[in-house]
C-alpha positions in Angstrom: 123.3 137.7 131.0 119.8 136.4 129.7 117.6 135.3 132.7 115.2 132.9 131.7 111.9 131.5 133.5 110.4 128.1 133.0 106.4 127.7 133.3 106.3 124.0 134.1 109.3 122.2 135.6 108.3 118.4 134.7 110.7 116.2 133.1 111.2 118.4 129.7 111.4 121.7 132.2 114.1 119.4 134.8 116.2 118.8 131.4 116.6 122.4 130.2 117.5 123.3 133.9 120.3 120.9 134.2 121.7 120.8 130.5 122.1 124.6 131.0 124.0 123.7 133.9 126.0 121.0 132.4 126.6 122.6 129.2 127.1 126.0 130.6 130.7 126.6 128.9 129.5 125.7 125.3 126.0 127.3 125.5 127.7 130.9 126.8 130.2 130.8 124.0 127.5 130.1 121.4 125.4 131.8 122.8 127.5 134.9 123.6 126.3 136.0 127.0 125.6 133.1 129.7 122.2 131.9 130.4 120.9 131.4 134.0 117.4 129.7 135.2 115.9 132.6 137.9 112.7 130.8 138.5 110.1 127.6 137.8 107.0 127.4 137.9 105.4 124.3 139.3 101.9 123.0 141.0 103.0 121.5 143.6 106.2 123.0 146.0 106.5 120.2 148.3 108.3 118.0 145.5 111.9 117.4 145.7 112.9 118.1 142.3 116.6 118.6 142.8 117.2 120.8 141.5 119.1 124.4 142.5 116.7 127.1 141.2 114.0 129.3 142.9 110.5 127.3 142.6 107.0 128.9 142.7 103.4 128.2 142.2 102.3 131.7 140.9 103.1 132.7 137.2 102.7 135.5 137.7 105.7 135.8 139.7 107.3 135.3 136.2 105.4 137.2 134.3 105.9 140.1 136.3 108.9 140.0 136.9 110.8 142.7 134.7 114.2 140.3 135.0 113.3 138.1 133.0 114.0 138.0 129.6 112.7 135.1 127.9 109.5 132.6 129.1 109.9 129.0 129.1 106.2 127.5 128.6 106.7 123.4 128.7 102.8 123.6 131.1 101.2 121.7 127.8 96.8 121.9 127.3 95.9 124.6 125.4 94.0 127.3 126.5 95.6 128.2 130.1 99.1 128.3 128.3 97.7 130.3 125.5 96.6 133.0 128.4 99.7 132.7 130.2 101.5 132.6 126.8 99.7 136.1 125.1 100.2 137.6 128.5 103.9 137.0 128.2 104.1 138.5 125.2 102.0 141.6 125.6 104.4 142.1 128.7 107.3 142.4 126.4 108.9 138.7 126.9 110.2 136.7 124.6 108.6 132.9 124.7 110.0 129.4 123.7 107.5 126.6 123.9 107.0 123.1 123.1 103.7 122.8 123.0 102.5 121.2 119.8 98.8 121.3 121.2 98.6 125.5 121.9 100.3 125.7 118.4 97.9 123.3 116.4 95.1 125.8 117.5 96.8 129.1 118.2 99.9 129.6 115.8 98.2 132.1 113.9 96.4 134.3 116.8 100.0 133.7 118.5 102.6 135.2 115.7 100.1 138.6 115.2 100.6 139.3 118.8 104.1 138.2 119.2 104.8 140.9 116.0 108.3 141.6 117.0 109.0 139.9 119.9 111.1 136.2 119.1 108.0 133.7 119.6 110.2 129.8 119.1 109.0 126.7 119.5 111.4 124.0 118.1 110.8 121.5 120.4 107.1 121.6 119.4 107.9 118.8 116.5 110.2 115.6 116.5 111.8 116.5 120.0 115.5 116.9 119.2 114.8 117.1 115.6 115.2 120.6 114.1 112.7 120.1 111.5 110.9 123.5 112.5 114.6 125.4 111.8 115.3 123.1 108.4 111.4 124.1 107.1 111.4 127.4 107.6 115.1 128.8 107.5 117.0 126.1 105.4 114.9 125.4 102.9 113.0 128.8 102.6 114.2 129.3 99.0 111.8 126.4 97.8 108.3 125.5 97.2 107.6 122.3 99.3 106.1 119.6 97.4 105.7 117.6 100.6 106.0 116.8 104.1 105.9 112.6 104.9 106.8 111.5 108.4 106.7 109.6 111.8 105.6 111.8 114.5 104.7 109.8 116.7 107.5 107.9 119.1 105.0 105.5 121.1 103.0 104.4 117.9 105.8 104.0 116.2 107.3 101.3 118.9 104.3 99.7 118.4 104.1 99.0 115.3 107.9 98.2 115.0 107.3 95.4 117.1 103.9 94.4 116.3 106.1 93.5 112.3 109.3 92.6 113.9 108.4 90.4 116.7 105.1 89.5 115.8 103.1 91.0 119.0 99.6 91.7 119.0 98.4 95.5 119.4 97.2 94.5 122.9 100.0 93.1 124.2 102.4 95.9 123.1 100.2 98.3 124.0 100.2 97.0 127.6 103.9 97.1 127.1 104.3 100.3 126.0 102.5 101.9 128.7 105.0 99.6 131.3 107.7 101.5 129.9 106.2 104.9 130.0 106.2 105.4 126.3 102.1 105.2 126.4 99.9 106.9 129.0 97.3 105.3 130.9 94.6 106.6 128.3 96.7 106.0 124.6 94.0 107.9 122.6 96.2 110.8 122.1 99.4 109.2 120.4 97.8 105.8 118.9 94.7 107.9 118.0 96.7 110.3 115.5 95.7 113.4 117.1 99.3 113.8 118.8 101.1 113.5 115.0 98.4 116.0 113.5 99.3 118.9 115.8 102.6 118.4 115.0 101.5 118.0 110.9 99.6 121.3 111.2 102.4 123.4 112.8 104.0 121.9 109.5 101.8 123.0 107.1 101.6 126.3 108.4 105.5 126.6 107.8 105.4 125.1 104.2 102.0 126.3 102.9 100.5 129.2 105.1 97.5 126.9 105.9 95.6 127.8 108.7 93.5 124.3 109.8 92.7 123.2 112.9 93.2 119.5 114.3 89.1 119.1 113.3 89.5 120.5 109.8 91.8 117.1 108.4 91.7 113.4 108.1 92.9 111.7 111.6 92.9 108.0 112.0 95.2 106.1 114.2 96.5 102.7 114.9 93.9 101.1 117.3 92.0 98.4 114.3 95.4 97.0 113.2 96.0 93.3 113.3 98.4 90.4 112.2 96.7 90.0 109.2 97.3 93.4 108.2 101.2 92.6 109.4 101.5 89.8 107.4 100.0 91.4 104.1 102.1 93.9 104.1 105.2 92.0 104.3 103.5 89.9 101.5 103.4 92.6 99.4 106.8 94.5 100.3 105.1 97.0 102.8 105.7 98.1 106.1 103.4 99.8 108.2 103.8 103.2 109.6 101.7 105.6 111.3 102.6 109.1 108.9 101.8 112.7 109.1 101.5 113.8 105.3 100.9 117.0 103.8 101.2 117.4 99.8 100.6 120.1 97.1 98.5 119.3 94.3 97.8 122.7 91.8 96.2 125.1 94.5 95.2 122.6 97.0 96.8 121.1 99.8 96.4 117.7 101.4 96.8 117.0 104.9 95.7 113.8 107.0 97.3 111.7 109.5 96.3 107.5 109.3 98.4 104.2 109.4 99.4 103.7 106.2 101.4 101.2 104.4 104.5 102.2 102.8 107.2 100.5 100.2 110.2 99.0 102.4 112.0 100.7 99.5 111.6 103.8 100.9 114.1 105.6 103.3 111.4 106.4 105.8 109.9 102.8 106.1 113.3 101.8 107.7 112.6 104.6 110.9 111.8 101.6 113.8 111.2 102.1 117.0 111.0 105.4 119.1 112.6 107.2 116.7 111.0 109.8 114.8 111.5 110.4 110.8 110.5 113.2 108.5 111.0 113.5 105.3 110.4 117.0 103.0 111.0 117.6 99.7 111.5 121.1 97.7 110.6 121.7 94.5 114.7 123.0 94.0 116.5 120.9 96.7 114.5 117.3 96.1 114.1 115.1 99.0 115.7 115.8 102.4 115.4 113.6 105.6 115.4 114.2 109.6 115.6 111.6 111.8 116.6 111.4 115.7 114.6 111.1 119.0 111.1 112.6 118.9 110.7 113.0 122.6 112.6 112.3 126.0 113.3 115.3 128.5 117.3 115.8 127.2 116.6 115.8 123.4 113.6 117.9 123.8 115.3 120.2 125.8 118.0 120.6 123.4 115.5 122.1 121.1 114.7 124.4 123.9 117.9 125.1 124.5 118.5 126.0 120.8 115.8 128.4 120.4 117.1 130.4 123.9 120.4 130.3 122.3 119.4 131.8 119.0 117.1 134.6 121.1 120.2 135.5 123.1 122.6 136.0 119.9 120.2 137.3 117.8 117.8 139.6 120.7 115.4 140.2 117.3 112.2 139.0 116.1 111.3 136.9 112.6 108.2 136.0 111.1 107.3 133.3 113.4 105.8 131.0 111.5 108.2 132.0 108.4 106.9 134.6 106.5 105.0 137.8 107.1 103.0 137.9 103.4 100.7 135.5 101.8 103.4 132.9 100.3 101.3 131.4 97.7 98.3 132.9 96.5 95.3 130.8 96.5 96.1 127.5 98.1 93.8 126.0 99.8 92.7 122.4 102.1 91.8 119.9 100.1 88.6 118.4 101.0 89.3 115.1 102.5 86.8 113.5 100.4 89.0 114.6 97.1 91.9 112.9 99.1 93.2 109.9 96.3 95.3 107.2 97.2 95.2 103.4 96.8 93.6 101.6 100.0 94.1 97.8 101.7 91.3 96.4 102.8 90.6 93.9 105.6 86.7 92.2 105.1 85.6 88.9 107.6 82.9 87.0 105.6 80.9 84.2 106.2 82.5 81.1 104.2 79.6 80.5 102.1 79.4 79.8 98.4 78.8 83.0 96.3 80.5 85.5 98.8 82.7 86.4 96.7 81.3 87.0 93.5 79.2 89.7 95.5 81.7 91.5 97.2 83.6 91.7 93.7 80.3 93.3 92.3 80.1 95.7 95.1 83.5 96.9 94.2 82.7 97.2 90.5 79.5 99.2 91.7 81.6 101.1 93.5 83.9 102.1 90.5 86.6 100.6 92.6 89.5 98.5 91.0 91.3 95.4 92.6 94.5 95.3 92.9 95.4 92.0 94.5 93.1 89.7 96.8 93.7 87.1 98.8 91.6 84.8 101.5 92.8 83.8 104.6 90.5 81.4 106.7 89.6 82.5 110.5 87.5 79.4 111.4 85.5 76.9 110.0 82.8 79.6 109.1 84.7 82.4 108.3 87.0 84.2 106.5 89.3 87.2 105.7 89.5 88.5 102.3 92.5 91.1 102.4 92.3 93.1 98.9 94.4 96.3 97.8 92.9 98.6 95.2 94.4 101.0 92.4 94.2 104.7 93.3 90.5 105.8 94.5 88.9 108.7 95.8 88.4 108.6 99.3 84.6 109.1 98.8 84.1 106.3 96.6 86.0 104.1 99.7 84.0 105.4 102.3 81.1 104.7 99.7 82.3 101.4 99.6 83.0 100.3 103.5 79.7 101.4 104.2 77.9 99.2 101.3 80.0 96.2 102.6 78.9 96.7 105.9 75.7 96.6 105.1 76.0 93.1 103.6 74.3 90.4 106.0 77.6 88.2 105.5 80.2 91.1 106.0 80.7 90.1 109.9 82.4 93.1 110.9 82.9 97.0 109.8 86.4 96.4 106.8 89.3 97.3 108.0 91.3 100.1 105.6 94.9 100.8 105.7 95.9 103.6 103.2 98.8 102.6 100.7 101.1 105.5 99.9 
């Protein structure tokens, strides 16, 4: 028998409980020996939680208690779980987390002190999608070229219907926090910073980068409008908020941002909550993974997995996939090397001249035009929406800030990344 304990019995923590329950037949045959729930920890007691398993408000009543065999950490922040977390682990405990934040700033401090005790953290990425196994075990006999995907559930909704049903990024905002897909303060998921934790823990897998969340290019969602809707269906685009990571020579790209992507491509069609990543090895080509990225059941069945594969197996692995230096030399790319080709959203003043002079700043600039098009706003104004040919990110930052500066630019450009 494998006695687990769970450190943080919310509504992931509530899931694993009861699908163990449920699914006790099927999980003890897979898993060899059965799996039981001895204790929760929790802040506050007096909740009814139904459920039928010891409950206290000390971890250390966990860690501590030699019975248990493997920790449960579903708490989330960073560094109290990273304390509870090491202390786990130096007590001899196996540990199976889904906490994309502890990993996007510990993964590396973690897997030297897990050594040979089974650190997994499935669940971490994409909810019910085993990405995490398919990067690091199934596709471990390739180079990855690239990782492209939606992360992020709630941004995702948003945009789907913000293109589908032409709602404004207010509105569905609002919505989306109605329906408990957003939290009273979005920042986290619509910000970006949610989809780069789970891009870094990535990276780590593919390329043995060790970045933090500060070290790479986060943008979110938050400046996008109907305009920037309608040019992209214009111009056979949809709009996605992507996590992307990509080898070039010795470098490695990784940045997070809304970006507009061909309707061609398998991953533009991922609507909704649903979550979509797509990786491609240098032997294998392209392989996709879609499915829920979040919910208490499907996250918990990545939980679930990772017990299941400790209790077969009772042995360590690299955690993070590998134990040596995979690729010698690689290295971040600086996000000002970053190159891609960029949409641009600029509200002039409709006067004569305007846009000889913007035209001139681009050609200062050493920025092409791709396409450009004016759309009126008012009587006085207007937007010129323009997409350029592949630029260095330097040379577009160079260039929003030069426009800005313009007494008839009204407002800071909107740019949406095309990739």
């Amino acid at each position: 028998m494998v006695k687990i304990g769970i450190i943080g019995v919310g509504t992931v923590g509530a899931s694993v409980v009861n699908i163990l329950k449920d699914n006790a037949d099927v999980i003890s045959a897979r898993a060899g020996v059965d799996i039981v729930v001895k204790s929760g920890v929790v802040k506050n007691l007096n909740k009814d939680r139904g459920l039928d398993i010891k409950l206290t408000d000390n971890v250390d009543d966990i860690l501590n208690d030699d019975e248990i065999d493997i920790v449960v950490e579903l708490m989330g922040g960073v560094e109290e779980p990273f304390e509870i977390v090491k202390k786990a682990l130096k007590n001899g405990k196996a540990v199976v987390t889904a906490n994309k934040a502890l990993l996007a700033y510990h993964r590396y401090e973690l897997q030297e002190i897990a050594q040979d005790i089974a650190f997994e953290y499935e669940a971490s990425v994409a909810g019910g999608i085993p990405i995490i196994n398919a990067l690091r075990d199934g596709l471990s006999a390739n180079h990855i070229e690239s990782i492209m995907g939606i992360m992020n559930g709630t941004s995702n909704y948003m945009l789907t219907e913000m293109i589908q049903n032409g709602v404004n990024y207010d509105d569905i905002l609002k919505k989306a926090q109605e329906l408990g897909y957003a939290e009273a303060d979005p920042t986290f998921d619509v910000g970006g910073y949610d989809a780069a934790h789970k891009l870094l823990i990535l990276a780590s897998i593919a390329y043995g980068i060790d970045a933090k969340p500060e070290d790479i290019l986060i943008e979110g969602i938050e400046n996008i409008s109907k305009e920037d809707v309608d040019f992209a269906s214009e111009f056979g685009y949809a709009i996605k908020l992507l996590g992307i990571a990509k080898k070039d020579k010795n470098m490695v790209e990784l940045r997070v941002h809304a970006s507009m992507i061909s309707k061609n491509e398998m991953i533009s069609k991922i609507d909704g909550v649903m979550n979509g990543i797509s990786v491609v090895g240098d032997k294998v080509g392209e392989t996709l993974y879609y499915g829920p990225g979040a919910g208490g059941d499907a996250t918990a069945s990545a939980v679930i997995a990772n017990i299941i594969d400790i209790a077969r197996s009772g042995k360590s692995r690299p955690m993070l996939g590998f134990d040596r230096p995979m690729e010698a030399g690689l290295k971040l790319k600086p996000i000002e090397d970053i190159k891609s080709k960029y949409y641009l959203r600029i509200n002039v003043s409709d006067k004569k001249g305007v846009l000889a002079k913007v035209t001139k700043i681009f050609e200062e600039n050493d920025i092409s035009v791709e396409t450009m098009l004016q759309r009126p706003t008012s009587k006085e104004s207007a937007n010129l929406l323009i997409s350029t040919h592949t630029a260095y990110e330097r040379d577009i930052q160079k260039l929003i800030n030069s426009l800005e500066a313009l007494e008839f630019v009204n407002f800071k450009p909107v740019m949406i990344r095309i990739v």
